[in-house]
MARBA-3410 file (N, C-alpha, C, O; in Angstrom, 1 decimal):
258
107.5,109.4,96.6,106.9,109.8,95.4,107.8,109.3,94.2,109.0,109.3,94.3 ~ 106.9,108.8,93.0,107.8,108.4,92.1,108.5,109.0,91.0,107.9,108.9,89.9 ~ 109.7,109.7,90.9,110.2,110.6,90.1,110.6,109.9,88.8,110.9,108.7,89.0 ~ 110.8,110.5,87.3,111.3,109.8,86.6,112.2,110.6,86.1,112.3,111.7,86.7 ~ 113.1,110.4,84.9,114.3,111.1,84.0,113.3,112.5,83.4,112.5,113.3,83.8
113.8,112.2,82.0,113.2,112.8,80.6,111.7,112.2,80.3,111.1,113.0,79.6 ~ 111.2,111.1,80.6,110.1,110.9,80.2,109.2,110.4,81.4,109.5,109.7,82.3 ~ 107.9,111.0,81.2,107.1,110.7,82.6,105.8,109.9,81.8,104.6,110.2,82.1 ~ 106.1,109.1,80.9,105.2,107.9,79.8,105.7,107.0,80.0,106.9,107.0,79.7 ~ 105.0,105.9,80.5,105.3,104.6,80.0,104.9,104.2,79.2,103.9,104.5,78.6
106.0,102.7,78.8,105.9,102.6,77.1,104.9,101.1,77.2,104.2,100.7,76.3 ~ 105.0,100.7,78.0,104.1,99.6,78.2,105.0,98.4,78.3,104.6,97.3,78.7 ~ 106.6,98.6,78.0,107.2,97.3,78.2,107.2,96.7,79.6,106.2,96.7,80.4 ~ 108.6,96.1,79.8,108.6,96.1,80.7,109.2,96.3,81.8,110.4,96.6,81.7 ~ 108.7,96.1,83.2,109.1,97.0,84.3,110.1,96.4,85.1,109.8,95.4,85.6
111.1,96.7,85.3,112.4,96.4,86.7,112.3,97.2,87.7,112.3,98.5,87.6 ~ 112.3,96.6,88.6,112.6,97.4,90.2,114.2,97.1,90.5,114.6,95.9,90.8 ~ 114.8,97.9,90.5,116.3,97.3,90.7,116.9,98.7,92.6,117.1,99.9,92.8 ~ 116.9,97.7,93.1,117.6,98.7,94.4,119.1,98.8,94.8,119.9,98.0,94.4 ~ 119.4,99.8,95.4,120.7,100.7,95.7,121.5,100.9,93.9,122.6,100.6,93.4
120.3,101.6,93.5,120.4,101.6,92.3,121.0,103.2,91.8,120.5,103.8,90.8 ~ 122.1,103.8,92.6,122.2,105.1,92.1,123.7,105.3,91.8,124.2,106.3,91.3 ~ 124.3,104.2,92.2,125.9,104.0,91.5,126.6,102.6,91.9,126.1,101.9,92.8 ~ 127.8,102.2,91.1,128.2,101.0,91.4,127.4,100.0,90.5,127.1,100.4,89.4 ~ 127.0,98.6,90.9,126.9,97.5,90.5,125.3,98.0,90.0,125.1,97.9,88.8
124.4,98.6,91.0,122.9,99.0,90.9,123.1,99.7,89.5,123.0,99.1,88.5 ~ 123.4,101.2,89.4,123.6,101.9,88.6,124.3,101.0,87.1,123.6,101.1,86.1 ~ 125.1,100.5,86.9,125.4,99.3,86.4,124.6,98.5,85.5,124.9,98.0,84.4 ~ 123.4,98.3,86.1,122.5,96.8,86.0,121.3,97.5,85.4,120.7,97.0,84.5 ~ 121.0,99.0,86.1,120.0,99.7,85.4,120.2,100.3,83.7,119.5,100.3,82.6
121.4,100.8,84.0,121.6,101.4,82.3,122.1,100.6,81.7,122.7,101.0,80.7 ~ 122.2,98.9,81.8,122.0,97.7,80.6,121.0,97.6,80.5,120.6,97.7,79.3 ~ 119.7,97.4,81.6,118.5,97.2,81.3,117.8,97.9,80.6,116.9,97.4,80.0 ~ 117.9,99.2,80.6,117.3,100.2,79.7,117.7,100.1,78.2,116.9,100.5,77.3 ~ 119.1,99.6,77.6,119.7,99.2,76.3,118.8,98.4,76.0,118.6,98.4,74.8
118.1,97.5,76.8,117.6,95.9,76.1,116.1,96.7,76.3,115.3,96.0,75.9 ~ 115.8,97.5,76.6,114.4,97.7,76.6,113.9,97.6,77.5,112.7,97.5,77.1 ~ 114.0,97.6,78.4,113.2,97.6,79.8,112.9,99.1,80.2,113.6,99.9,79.8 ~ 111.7,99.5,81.2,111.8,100.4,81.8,112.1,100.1,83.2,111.8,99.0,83.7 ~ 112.7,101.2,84.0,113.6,100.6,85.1,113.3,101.6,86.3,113.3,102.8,86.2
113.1,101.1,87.1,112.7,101.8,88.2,114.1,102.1,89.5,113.7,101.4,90.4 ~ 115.0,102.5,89.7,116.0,102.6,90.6,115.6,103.4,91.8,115.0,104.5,92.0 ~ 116.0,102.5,92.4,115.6,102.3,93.7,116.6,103.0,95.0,117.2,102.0,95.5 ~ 117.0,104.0,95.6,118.1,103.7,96.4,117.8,105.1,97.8,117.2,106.0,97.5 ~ 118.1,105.1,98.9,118.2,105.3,100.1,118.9,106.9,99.5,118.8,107.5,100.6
119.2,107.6,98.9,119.8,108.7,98.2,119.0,109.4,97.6,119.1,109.5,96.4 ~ 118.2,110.0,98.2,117.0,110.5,97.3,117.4,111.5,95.9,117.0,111.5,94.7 ~ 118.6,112.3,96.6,119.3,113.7,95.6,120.5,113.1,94.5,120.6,113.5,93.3 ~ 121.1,112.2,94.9,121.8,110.9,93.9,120.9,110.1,92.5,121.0,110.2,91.3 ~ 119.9,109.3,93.6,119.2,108.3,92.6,118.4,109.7,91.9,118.9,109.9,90.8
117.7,110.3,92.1,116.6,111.5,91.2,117.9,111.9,89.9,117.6,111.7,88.7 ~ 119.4,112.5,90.3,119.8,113.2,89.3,120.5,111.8,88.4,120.7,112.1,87.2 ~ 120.9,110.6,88.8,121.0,109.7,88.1,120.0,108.9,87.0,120.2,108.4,85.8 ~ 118.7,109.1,88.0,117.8,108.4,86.4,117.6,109.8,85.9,116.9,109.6,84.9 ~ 117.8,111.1,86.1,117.5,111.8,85.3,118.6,111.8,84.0,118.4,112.1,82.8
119.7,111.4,84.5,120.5,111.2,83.2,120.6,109.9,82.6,120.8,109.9,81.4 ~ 120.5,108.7,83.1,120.0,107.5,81.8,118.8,108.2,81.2,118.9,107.9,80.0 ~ 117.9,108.8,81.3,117.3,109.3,80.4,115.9,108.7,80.2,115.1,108.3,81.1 ~ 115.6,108.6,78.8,114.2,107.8,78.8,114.5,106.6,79.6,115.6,106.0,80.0 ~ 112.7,106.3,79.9,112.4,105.1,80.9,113.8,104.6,82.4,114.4,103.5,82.7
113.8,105.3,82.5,114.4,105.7,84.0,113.5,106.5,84.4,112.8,107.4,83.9 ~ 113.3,105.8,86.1,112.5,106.6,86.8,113.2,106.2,88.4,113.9,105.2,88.5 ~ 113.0,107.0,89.5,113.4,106.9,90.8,112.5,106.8,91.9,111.5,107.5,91.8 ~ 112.6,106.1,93.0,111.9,106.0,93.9,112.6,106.0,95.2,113.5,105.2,95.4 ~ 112.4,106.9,96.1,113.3,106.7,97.7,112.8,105.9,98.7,111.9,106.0,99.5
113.9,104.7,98.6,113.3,103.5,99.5,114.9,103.0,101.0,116.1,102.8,100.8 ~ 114.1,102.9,102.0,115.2,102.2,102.7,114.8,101.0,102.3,113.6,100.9,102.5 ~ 115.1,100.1,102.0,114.8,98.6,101.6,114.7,97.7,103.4,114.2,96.5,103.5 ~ 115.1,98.3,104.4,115.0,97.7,105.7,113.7,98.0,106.3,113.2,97.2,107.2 ~ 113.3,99.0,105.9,112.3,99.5,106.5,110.4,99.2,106.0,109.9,99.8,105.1
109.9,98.3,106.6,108.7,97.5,105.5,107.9,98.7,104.7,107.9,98.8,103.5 ~ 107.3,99.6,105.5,106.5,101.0,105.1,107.4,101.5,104.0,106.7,101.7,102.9 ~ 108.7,101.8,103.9,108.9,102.3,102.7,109.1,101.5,101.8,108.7,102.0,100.7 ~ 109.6,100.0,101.6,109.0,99.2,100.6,107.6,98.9,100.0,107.1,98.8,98.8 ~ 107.0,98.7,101.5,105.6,98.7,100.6,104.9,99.8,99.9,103.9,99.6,99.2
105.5,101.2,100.3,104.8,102.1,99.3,105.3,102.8,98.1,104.7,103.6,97.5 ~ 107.1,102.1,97.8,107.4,102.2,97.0,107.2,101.1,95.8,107.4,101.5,94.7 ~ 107.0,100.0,96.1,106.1,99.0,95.7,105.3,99.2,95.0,105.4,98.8,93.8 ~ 103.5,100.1,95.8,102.6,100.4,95.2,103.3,101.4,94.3,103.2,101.0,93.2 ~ 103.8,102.5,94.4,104.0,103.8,93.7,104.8,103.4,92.2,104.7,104.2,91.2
105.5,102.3,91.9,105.7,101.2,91.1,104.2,100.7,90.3,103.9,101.0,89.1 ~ 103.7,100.3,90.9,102.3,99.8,90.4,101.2,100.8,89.8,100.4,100.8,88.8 ~ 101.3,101.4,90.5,100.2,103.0,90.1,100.6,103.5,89.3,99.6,103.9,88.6 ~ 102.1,103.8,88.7,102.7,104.3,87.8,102.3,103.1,86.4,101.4,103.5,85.7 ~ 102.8,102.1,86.2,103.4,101.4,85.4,101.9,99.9,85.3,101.6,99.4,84.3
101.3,99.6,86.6,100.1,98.6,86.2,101.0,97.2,86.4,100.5,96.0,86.5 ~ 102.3,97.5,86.4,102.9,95.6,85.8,104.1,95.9,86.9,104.4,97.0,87.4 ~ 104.7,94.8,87.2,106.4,94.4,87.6,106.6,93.3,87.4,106.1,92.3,87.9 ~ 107.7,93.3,86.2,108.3,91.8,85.7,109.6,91.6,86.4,110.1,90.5,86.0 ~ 110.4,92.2,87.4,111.8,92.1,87.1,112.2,92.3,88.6,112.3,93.5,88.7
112.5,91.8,89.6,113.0,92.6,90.8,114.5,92.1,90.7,114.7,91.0,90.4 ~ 115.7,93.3,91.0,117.1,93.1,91.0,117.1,93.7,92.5,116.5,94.7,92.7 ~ 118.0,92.8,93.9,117.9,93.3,95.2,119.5,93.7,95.6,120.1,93.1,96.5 ~ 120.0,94.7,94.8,121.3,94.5,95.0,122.0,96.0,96.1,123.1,96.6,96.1 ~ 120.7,96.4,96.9,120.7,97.1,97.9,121.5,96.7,99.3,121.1,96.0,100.1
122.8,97.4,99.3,123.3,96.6,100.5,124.0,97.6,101.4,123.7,98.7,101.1 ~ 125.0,97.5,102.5,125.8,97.7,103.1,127.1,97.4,102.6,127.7,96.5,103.3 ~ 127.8,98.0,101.4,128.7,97.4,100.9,130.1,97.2,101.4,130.9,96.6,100.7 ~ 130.4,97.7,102.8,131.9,97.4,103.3,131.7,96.1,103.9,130.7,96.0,104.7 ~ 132.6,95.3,103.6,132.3,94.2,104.1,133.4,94.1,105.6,133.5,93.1,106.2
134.0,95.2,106.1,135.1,95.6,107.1,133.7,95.6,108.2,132.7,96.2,107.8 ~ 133.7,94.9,109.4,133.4,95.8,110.6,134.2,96.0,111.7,135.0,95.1,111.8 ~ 134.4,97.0,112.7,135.2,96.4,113.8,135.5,95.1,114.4,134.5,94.3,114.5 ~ 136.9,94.5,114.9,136.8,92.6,115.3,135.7,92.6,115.9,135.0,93.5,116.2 ~ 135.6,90.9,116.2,134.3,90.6,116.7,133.7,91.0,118.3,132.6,91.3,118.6
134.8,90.9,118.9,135.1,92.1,120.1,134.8,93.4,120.4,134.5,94.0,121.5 ~ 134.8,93.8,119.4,134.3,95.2,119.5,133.0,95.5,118.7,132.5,96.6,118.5 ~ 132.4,94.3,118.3,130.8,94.7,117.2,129.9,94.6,118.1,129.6,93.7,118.9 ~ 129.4,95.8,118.1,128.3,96.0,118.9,127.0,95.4,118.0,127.1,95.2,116.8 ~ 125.7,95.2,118.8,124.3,94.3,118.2,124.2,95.6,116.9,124.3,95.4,115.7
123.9,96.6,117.3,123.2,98.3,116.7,123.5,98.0,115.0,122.7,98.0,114.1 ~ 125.1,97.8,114.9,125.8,97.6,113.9,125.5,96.2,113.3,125.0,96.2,112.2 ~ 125.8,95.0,113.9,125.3,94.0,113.5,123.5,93.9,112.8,123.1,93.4,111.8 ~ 123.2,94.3,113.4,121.4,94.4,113.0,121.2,95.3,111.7,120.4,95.0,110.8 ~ 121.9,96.4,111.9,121.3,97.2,110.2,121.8,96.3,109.2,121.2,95.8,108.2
123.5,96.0,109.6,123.8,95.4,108.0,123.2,94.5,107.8,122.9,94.5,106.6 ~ 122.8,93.6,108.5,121.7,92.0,108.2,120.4,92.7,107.5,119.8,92.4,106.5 ~ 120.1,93.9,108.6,118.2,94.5,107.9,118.4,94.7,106.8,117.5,94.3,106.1 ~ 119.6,95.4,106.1,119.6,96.0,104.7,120.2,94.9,103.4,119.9,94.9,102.2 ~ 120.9,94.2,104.2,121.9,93.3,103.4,120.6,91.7,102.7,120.3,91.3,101.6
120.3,91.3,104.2,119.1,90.3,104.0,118.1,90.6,103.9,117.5,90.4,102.8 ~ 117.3,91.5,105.5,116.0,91.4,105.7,115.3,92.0,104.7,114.1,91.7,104.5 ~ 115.8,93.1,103.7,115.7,94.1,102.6,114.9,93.1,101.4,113.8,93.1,100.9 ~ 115.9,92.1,101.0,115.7,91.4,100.3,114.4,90.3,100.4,114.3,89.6,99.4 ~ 113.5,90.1,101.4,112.9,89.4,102.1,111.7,90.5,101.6,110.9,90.5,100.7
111.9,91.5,102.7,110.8,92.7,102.6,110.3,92.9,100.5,109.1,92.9,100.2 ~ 111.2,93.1,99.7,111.3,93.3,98.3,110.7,92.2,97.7,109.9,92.3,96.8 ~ 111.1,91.0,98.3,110.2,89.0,97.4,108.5,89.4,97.9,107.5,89.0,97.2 ~ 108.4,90.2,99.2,107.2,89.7,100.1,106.4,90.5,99.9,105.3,90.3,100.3 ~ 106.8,91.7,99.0,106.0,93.0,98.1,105.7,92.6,97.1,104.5,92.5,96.8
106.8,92.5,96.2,106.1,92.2,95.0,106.2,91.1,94.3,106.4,91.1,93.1 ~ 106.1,89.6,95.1,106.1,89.1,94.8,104.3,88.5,93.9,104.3,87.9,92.9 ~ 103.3,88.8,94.6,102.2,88.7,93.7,101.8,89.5,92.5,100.8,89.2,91.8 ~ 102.9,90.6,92.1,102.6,91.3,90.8,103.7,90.8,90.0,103.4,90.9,88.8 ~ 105.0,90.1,90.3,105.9,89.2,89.5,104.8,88.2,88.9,104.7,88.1,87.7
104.3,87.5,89.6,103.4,86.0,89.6,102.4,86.3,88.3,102.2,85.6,87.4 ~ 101.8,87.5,88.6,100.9,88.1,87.3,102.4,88.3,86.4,102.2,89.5,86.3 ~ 103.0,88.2,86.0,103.8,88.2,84.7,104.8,87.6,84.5,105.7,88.1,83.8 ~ 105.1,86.0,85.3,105.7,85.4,85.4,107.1,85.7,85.4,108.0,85.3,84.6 ~ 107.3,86.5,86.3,108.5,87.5,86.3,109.8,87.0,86.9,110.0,85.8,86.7
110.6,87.7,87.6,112.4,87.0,88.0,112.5,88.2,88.9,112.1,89.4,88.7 ~ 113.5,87.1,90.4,113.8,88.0,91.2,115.3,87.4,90.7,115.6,86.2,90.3 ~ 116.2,88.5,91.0,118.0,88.3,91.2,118.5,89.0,92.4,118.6,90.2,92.7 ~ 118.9,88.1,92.9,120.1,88.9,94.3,121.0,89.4,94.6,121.3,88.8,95.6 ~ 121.6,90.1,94.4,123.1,90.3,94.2,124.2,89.9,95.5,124.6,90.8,96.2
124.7,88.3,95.8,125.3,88.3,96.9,126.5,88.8,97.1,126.7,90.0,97.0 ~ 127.3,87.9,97.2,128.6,87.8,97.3,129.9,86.8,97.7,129.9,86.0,98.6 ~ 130.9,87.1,96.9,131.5,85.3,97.4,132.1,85.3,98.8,132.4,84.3,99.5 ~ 132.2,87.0,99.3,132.5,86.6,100.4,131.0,85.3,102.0,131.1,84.9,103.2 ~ 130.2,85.3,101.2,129.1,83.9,101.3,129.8,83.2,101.6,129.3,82.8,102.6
131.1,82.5,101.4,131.3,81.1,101.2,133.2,81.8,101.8,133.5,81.8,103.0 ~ 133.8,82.1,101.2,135.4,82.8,100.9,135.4,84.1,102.0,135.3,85.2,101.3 ~ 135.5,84.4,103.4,135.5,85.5,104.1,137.1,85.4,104.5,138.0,84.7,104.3 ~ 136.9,86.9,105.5,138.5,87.3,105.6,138.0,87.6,107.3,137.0,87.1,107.8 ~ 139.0,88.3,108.2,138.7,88.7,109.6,138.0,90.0,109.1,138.0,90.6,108.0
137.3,90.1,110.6,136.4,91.1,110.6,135.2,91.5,109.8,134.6,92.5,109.9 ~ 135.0,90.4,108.7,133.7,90.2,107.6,133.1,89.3,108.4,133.0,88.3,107.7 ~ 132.6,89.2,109.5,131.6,88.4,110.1,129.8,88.4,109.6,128.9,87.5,109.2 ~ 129.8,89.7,109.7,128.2,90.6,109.4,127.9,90.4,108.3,126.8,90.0,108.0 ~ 128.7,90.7,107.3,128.7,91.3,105.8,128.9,89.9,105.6,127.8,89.7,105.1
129.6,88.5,105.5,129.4,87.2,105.2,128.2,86.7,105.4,127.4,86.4,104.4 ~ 127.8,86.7,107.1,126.7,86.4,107.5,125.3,86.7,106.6,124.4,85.9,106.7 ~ 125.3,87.6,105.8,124.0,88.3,105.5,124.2,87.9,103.9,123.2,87.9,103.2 ~ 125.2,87.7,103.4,125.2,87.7,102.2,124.9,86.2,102.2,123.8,85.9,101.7 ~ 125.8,85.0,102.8,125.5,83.6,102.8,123.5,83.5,103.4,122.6,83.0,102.7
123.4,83.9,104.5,122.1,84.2,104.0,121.2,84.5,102.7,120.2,83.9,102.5 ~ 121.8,85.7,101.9,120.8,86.1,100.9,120.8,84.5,99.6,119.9,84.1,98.8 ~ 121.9,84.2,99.7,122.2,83.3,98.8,120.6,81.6,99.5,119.7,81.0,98.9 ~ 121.1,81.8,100.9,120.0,80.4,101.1,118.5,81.4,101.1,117.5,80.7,101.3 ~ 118.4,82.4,101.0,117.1,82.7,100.7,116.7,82.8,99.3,115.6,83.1,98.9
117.5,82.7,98.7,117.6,82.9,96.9,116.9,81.2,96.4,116.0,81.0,95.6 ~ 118.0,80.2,97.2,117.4,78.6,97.0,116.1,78.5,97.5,115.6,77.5,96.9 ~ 115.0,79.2,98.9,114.7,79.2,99.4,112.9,79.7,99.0,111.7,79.2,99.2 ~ 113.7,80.9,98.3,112.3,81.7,97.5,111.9,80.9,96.3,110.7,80.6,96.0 ~ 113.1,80.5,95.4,112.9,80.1,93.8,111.7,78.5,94.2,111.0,78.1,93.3
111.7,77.8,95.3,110.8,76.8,95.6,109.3,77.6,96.0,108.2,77.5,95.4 ~ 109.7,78.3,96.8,108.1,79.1,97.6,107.5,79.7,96.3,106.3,79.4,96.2 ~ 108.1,80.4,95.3,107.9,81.1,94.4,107.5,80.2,92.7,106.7,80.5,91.8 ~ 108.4,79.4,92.9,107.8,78.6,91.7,106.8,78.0,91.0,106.1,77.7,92.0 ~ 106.1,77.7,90.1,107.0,77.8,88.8,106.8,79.3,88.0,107.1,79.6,86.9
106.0,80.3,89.2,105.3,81.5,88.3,106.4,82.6,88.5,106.3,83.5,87.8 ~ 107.5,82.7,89.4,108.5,83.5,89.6,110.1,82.4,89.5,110.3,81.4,90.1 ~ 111.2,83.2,88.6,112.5,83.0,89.3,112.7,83.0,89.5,112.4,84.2,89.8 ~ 114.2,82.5,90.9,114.6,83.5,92.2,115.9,82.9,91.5,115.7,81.9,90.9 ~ 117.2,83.6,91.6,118.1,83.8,91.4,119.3,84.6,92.2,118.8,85.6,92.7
120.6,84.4,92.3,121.3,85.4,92.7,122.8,85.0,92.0,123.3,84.0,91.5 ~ 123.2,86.1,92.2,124.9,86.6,91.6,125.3,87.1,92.4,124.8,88.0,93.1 ~ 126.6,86.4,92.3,127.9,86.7,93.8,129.4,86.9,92.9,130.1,86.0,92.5 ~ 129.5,88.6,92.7,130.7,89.1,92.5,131.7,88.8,93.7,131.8,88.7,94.9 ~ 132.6,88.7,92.5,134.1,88.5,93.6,134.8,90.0,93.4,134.4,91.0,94.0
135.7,90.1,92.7,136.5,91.2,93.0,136.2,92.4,91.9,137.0,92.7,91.0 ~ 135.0,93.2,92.1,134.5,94.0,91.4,134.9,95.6,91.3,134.6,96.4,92.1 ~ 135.6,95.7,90.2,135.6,97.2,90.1,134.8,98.4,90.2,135.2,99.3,89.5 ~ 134.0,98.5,90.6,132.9,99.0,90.8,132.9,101.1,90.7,132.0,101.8,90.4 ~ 134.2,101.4,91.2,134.4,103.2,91.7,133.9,103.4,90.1,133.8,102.7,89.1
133.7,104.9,90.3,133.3,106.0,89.4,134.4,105.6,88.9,135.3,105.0,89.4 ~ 134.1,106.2,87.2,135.1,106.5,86.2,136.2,107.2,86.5,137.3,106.8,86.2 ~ 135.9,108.5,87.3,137.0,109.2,87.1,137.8,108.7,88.4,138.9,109.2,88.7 ~ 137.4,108.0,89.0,138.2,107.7,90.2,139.5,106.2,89.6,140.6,105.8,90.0 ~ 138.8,105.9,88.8,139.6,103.9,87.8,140.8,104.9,87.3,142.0,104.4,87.3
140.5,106.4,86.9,141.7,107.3,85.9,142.5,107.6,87.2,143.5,106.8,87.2 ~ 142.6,108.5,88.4,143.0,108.7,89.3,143.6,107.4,90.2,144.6,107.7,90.9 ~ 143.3,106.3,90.3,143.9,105.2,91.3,143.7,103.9,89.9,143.0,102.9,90.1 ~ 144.5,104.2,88.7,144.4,102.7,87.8,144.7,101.3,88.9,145.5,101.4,89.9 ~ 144.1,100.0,88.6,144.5,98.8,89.6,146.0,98.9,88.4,146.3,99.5,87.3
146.5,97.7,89.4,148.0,97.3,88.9,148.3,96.3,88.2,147.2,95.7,88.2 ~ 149.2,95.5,87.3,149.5,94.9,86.9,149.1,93.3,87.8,148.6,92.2,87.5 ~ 149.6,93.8,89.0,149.2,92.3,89.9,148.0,92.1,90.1,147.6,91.0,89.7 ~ 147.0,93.3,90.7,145.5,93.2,90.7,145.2,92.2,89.5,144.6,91.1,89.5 ~ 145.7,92.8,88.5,144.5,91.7,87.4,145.4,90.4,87.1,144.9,89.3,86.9
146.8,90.6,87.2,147.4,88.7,87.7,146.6,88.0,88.6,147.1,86.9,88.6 ~ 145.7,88.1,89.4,145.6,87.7,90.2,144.3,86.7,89.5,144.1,85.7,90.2 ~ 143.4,86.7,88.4,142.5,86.3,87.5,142.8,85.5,86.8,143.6,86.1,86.1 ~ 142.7,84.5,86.5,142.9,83.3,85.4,142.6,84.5,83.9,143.4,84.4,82.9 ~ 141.8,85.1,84.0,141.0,85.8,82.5,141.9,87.0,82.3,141.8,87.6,81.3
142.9,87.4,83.7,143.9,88.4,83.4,143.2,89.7,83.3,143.6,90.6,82.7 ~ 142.1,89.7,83.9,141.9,91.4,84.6,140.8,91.3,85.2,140.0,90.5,84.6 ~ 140.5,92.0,86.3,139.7,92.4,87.4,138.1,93.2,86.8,137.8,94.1,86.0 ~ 137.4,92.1,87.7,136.2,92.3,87.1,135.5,93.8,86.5,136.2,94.9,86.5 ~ 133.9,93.8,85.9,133.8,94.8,85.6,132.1,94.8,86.3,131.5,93.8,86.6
131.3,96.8,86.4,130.5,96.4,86.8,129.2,95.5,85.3,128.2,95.0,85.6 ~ 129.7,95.6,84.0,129.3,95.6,82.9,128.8,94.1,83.1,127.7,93.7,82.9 ~ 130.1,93.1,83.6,130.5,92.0,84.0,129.2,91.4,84.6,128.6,90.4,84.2 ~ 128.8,92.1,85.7,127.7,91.7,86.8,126.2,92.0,85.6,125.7,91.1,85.0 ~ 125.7,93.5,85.3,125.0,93.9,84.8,124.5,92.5,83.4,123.4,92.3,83.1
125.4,91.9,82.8,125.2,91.3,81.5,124.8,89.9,82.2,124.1,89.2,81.6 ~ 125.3,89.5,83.7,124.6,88.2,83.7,123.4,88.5,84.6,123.0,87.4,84.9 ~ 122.8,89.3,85.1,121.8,89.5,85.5,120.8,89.8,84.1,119.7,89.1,83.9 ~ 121.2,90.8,83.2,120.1,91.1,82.1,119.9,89.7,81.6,118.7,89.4,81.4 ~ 121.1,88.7,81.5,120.8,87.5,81.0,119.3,86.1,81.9,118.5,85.2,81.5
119.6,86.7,83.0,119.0,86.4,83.9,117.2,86.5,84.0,116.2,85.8,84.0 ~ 117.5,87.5,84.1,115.9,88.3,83.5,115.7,87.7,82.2,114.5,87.5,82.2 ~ 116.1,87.3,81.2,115.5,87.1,79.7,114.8,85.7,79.6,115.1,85.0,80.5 ~ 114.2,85.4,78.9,113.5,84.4,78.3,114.8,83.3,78.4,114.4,82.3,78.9 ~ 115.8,83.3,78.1,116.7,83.1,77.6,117.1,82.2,78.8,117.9,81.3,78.6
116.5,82.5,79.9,117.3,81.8,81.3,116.0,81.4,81.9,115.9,81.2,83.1 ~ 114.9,81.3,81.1,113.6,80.2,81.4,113.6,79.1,82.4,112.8,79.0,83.4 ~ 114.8,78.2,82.1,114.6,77.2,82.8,115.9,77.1,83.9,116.7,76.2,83.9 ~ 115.9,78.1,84.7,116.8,78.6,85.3,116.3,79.2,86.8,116.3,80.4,87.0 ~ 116.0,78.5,87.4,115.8,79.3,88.7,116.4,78.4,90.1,116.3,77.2,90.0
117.0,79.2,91.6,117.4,78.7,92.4,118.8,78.5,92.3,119.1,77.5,92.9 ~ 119.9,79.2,91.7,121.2,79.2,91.5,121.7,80.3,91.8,121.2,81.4,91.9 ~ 123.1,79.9,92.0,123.6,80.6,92.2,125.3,81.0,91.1,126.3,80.2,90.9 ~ 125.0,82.2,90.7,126.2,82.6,89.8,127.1,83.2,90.0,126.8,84.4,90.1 ~ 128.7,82.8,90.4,129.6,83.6,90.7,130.7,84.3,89.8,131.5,83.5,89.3
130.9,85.3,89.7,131.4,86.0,89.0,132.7,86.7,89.4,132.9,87.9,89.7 ~ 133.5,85.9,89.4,134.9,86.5,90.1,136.1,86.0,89.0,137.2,85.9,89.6 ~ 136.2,85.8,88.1,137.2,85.5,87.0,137.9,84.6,87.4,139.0,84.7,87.0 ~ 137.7,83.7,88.2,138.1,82.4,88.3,138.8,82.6,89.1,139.8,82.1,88.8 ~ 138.8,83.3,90.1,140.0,83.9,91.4,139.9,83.0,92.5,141.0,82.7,92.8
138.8,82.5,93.3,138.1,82.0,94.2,139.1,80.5,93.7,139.9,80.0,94.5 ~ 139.0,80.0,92.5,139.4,78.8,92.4,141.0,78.4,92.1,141.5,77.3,92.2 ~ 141.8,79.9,91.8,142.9,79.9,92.3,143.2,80.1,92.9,144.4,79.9,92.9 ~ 142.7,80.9,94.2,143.2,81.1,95.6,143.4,79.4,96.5,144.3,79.1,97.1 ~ 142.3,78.8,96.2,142.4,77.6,96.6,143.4,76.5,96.0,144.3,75.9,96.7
143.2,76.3,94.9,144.6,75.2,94.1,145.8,75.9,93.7,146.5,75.3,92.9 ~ 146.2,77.3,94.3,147.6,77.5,93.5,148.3,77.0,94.5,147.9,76.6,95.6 ~ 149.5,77.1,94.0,150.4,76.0,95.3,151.2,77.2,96.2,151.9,76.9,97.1
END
């Protein structure tokens, strides 16, 4: 069922579906999109989390409890989107399995390997394959949220590479199937700060953390949120099938420093 904040009216703008939207990068992406005017639908597997979170962004915030792996609760959180609101301009799929750690490859069992792909990829698949005919009615934009570890992995990120380098070739993959009436897009954070506030006050990063950036400090979730809203806008019209990475130029000095 579809819960909302302070207001149970819509204003007629327009609509975002944004998933694992109840803290971090999701939560993030939703309270920019609400500054620019959107109404925002947050999406996340947390039903008692996402409910008291859009209750505090406030107007046009509203919540929906979705496993994004599972087709039945997408597709009825989908409709319950639709019945509320009539429109969807906006899908953000940045619902994932966010430790990119699993046991060595030796010890990864299938059980484990299979959710993080279901939620990481198949999620994102299930979310294009829903609403993708009510984006097409409003010539709307999907965004992905990958990651560089896509392309830049470490040991024991086998799963969590796997699914994100996937979401990125389904990102090139949809913006053709989908075109010219939908965008497909995604964004691939590198080293994102993402914990609660009061946790950045309790464990500040170090002097080296943000040496480690050409731009001299360690990303932000504000960082991700501003090129996605950018993304969504008119503004990024002739823009679909890319991919944006957002890591403060780290990726490119891990590689050329000497």
């Amino acid at each position: 069922m579809l819960e909302w904040g302070t207001n149970d009216t819509p204003n007629n703008g327009r609509v975002a579906l944004v998933t694992g939207a109840a803290r971090g990068i999701g939560l993030g992406i939703s309270a920019w999109l609400i500054t620019e005017g959107w109404q925002v639908v947050l999406a996340d597997v947390d039903r008692e989390r996402g409910s008291r979170v859009a209750r505090a962004l406030g107007d046009n915030a509203w919540f929906v409890a979705m496993d994004v792996a599972k087709e039945d609760q997408v597709s009825v959180g989908v409709a319950e989107v639709l019945g509320q609101f009539g429109r969807l301009d906006a899908l953000v799929c940045n619902a994932a399995i966010s430790d990119p750690h699993t046991p060595p490859l030796e010890s990864l069992d299938l059980k484990r390997w299979n959710r993080l792909l279901a939620v990481n990829l198949t999620g994102a698949m299930l979310l294009a394959k829903h609403c993708a005919p009510y984006l097409r009615g409003h010539r709307g934009a999907i965004v992905n949220i990958a990651s560089t570890r896509a392309s830049q992995s470490e040991a024991d990120c086998e799963a969590y590479a796997a699914s994100k380098g996937g979401l990125v070739a389904l990102t090139h993959a949809l913006s053709i199937s989908l075109g010219p009436e939908v965008r497909v897009n995604c964004v691939s954070p590198g080293w994102i700060d993402s914990r609660d506030p009061s946790q950045q006050r309790l464990e500040p990063l170090s002097v080296f953390d943000h040496a480690q950036h050409p731009v001299g400090r360690v990303g932000t979730v504000e960082d991700v949120a501003a090129q996605v809203a950018w993304l969504l806008s008119d503004a990024a019209g002739f823009i679909t099938g890319q991919e944006f990475v957002i890591d403060g130029g780290m990726s490119r000095k891990m590689i050329y420093q000497d």
